[in-house]
C-alpha positions in Angstrom: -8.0 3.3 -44.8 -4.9 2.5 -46.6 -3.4 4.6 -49.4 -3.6 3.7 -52.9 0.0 2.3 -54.1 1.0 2.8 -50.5 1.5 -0.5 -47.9 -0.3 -0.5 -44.7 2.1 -1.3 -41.4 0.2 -4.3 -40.4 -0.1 -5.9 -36.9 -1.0 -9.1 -36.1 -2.4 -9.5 -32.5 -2.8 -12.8 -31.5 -4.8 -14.4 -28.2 -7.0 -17.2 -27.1 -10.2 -17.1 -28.0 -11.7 -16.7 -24.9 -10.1 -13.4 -24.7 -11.8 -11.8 -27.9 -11.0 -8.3 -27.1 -8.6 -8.5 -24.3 -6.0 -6.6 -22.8 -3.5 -7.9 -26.0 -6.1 -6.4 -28.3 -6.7 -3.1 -26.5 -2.6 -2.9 -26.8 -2.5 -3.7 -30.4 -5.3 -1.0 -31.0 -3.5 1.8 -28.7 -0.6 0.9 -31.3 -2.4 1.0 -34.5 -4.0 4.3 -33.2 -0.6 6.0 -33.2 0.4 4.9 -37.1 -1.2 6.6 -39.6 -1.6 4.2 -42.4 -2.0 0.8 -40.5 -4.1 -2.4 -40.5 -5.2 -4.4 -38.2 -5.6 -8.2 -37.2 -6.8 -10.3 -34.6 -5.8 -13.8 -34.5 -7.7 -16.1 -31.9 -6.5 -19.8 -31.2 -8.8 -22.4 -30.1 -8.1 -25.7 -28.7 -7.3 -28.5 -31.0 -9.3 -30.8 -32.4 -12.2 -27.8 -32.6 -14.4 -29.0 -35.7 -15.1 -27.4 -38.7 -18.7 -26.6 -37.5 -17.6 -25.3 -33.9 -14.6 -22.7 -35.5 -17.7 -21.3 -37.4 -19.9 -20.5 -34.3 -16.7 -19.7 -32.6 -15.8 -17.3 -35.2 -19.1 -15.8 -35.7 -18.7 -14.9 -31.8 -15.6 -13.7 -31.9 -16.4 -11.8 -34.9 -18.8 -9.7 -33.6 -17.0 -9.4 -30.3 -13.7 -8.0 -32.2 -15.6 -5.7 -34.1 -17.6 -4.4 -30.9 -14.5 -3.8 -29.3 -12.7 -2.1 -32.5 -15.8 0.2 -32.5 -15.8 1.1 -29.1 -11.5 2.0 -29.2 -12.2 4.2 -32.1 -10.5 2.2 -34.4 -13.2 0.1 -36.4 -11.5 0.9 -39.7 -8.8 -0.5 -38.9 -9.6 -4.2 -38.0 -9.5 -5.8 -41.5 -10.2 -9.5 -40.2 -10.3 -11.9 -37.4 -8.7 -15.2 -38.1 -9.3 -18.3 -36.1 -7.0 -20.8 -35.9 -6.8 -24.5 -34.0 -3.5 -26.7 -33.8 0.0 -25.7 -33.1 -0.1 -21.6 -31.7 3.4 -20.9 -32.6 2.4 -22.5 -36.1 -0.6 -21.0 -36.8 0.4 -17.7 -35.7 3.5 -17.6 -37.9 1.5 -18.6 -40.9 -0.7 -15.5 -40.4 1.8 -13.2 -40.0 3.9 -14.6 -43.0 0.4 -14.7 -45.4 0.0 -10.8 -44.0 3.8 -9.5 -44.6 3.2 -8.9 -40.5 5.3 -5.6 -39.6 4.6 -6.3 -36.0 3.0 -9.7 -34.1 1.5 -8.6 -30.6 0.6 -11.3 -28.1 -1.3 -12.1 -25.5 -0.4 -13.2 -22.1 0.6 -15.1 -19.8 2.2 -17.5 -22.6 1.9 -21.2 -20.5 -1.9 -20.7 -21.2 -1.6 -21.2 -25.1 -0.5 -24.6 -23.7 2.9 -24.5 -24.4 5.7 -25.4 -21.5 7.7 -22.7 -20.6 10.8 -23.6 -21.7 8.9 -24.2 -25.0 8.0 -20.6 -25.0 5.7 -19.4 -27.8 7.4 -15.7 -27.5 10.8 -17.5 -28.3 9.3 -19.7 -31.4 7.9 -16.6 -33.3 10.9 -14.8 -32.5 12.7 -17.8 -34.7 10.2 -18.3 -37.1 9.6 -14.7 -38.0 11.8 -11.2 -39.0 8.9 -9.0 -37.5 8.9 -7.6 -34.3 7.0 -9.7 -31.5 6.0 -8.4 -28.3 4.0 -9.8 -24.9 1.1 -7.8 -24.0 1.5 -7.8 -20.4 -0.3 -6.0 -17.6 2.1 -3.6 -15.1 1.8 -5.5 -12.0 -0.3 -3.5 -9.3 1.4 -1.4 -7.5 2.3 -2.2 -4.0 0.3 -0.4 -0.9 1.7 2.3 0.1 3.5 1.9 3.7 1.7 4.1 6.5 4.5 6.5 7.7 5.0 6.8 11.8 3.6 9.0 13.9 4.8 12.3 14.5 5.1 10.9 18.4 7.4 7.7 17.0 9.5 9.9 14.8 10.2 11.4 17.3 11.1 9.0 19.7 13.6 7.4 17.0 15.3 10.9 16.2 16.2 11.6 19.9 16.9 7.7 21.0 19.1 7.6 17.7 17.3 4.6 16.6 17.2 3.2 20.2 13.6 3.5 20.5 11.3 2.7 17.9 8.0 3.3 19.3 6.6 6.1 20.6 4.9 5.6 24.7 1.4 5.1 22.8 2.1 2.2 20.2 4.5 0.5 22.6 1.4 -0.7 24.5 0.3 -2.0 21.3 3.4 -4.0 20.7 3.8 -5.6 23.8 0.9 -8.2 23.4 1.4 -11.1 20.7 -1.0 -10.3 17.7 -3.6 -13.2 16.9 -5.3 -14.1 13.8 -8.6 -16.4 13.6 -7.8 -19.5 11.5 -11.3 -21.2 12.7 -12.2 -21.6 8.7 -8.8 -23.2 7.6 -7.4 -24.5 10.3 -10.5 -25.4 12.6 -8.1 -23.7 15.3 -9.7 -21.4 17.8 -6.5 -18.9 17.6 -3.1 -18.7 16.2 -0.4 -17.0 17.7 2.0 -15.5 15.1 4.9 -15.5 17.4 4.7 -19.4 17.7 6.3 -21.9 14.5 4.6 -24.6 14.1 7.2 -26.8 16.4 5.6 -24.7 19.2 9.0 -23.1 19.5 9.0 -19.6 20.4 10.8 -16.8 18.3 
């Protein structure tokens, strides 16, 4: 709850609606969590042309949603609104932000699917159009499997060939025979050799 005579940092997170208590909001509330006196709220865009009627189911929805997920983060007084907005995003977004004195504008990703082209990048507009910090909620990517290490046998066999030999006598075998892969789904093929291109010239 905010201070009397103080100013709350506010943060305006903003996604598509279907996405009412996202990954962008979840961010925004990890952040909100960490400042003392600060306020919280979500923006959700719909698509254009939305009525008046539909916003106010939407919103209802989205409402209770927001709220839900607020609650369940720890942070229910915190989330002061949820606005919900149709027409341009960069617009719309900007005109919350601006309205709120926005000390921070968190957004959801990936960009292209607020319908915007890339080199029309909503990040870049609200970067122009505001003085407030704006940042992309984005997911790390997963990490990549981890690479099984060789054999004690093929360690071996590379340390006293000097790289020579790769493999140790056990998982040559295995290496001399072309590996095949069943393609009977896609391809209606009964095999497919890996170690053929499709100009049928070996490599």
């Amino acid at each position: 709850m905010a201070e009397f005579g103080r100013r709350p940092f506010t943060i305006v997170v903003a996604d598509e609606a279907t996405r009412a208590g996202g990954f962008a909001f979840d961010e925004a509330a990890r952040v909100a969590e960490r400042i003392p006196l600060s306020a919280l709220h979500a923006v959700y865009l719909v698509k254009r042309g939305t009525t008046l009627a539909q916003m106010e189911e939407i919103a209802s929805s989205l409402r209770a949603d927001t709220v839900g997920r607020a609650a369940a983060l720890g942070i229910h007084d915190r989330l002061m609104a949820v606005h919900v907005r149709a027409g341009d995003p960069a617009m719309e977004i900007a005109a919350v932000a601006r309205e709120l004195a926005a000390d921070m504008v968190i957004l959801g990703e990936p960009e292209r699917r607020f319908g915007l082209r890339r080199n029309d990048a909503l990040f870049d507009k609200l970067h122009i159009e505001l003085g407030c910090p704006v940042v992309l909620a984005k997911p790390l990517p997963s990490p990549l499997p981890e690479i099984e290490p060789p054999c004690p046998a093929c360690a071996m066999a590379r340390a006293q060939s000097h790289g020579q030999i790769w493999w140790c006598a056990s998982h040559r075998k295995h290496r001399q025979s072309p590996h095949h892969y069943g393609y009977r789904r896609e391809h209606g093929l009964a095999q497919h050799d890996s170690n053929v291109i499709p100009t049928g010239v070996g490599f």
